[in-house]
C-alpha positions as CSV (number, residue, x, y, z in Angstrom):
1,X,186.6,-46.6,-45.8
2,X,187.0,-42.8,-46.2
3,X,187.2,-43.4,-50.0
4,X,183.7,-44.9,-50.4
5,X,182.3,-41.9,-48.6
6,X,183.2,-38.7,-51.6
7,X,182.1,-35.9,-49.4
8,X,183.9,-37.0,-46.4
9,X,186.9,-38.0,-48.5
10,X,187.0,-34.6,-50.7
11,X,186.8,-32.6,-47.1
12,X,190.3,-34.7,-46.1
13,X,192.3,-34.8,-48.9
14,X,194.5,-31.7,-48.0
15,X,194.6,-33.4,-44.7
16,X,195.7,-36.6,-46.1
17,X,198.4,-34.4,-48.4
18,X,196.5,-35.4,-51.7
19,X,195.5,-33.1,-54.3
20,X,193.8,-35.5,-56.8
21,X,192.3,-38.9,-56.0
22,X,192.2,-41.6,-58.7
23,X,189.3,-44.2,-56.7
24,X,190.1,-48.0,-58.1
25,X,186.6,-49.9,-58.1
26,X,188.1,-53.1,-56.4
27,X,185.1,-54.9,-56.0
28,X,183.9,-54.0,-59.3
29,X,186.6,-55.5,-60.7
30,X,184.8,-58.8,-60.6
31,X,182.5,-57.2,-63.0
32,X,185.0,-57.6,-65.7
33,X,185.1,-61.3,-65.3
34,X,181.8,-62.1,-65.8
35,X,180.4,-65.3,-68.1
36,X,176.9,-64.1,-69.0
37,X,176.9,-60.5,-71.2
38,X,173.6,-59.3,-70.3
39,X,174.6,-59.6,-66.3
40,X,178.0,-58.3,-67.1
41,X,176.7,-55.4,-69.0
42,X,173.7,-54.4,-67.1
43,X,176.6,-54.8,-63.5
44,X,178.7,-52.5,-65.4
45,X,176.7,-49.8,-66.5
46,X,175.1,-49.8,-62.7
47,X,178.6,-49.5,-61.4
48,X,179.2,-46.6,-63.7
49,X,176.0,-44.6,-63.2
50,X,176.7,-45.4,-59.1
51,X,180.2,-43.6,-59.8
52,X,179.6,-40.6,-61.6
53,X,176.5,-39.6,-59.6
54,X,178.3,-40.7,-56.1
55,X,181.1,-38.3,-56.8
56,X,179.6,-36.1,-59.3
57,X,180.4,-33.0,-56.8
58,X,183.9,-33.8,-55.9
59,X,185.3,-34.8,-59.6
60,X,187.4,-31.7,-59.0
61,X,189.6,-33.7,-56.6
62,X,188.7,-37.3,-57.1
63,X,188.2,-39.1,-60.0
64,X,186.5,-42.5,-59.8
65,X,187.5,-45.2,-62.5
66,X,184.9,-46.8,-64.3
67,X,185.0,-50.7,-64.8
68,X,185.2,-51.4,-69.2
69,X,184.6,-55.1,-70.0
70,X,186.7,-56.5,-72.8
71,X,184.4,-60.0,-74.2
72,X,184.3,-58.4,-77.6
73,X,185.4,-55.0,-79.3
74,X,182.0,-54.0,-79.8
75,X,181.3,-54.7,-76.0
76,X,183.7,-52.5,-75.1
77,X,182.9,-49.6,-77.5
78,X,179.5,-49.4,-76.5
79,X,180.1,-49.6,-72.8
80,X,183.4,-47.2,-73.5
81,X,180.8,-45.0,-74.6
82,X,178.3,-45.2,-72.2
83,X,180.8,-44.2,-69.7
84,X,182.4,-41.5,-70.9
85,X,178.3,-40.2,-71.4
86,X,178.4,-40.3,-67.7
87,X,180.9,-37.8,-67.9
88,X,184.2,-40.3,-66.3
89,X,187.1,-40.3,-67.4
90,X,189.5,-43.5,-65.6
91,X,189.2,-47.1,-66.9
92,X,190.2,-50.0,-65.8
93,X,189.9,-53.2,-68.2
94,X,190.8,-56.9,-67.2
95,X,193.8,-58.4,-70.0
96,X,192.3,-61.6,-69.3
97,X,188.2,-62.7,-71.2
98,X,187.4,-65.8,-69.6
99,X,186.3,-68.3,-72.4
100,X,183.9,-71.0,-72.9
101,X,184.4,-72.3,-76.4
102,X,188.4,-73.1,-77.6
103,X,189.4,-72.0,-81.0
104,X,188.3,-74.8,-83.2
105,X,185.3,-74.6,-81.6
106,X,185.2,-77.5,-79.1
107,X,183.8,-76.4,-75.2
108,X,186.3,-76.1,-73.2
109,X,187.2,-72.7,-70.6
110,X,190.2,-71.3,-71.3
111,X,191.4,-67.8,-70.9
């Protein structure tokens, strides 16, 4: 719980022995596995804006890792972008795109 509060988390970390805190998003990772691109995009860059301004006092200590969606290249360039714009610097990207439409073009999900 402490992690999802930065200010109470940055006060304990040389109580909890830790000088630098890489914060996983967890939940957000179901972000990554979502089927509709403008939902998945507009999830993501939310996420990433909550991040950097949650712990934009504390990035000295703890580093929260932004949530990069990997449908298409140019997805993830643009959203790889946008993050780092945000000033982060951790991301965290599923190996596995979720897919509607096999290779020869037939519907089927796949992954």
């Amino acid at each position: 719980m402490t992690a999802t509060l930065p200010d109470l988390l940055y006060r304990r970390t040389e109580e909890l022995g830790l000088d630098f805190v890489m914060l996983y998003p967890s939940m957000g990772l179901t972000i990554l596995g979502l089927p509709d691109e403008e939902v998945r995009r507009t999830a993501t860059r939310a996420l990433n804006h909550y991040y950097a301004e949650a712990y934009a006092g504390t990035r000295d200590r703890l580093e929260p890792v932004a949530v990069l969606p990997l449908f298409d290249p140019q997805e993830a360039i643009e959203e790889l972008e946008h993050a780092v714009s945000l000033g982060l610097r951790a991301f965290v990207a599923s190996g596995a795109v979720p897919r509607s439409v096999d290779r020869d073009g037939k519907p089927r999900q796949w992954i």
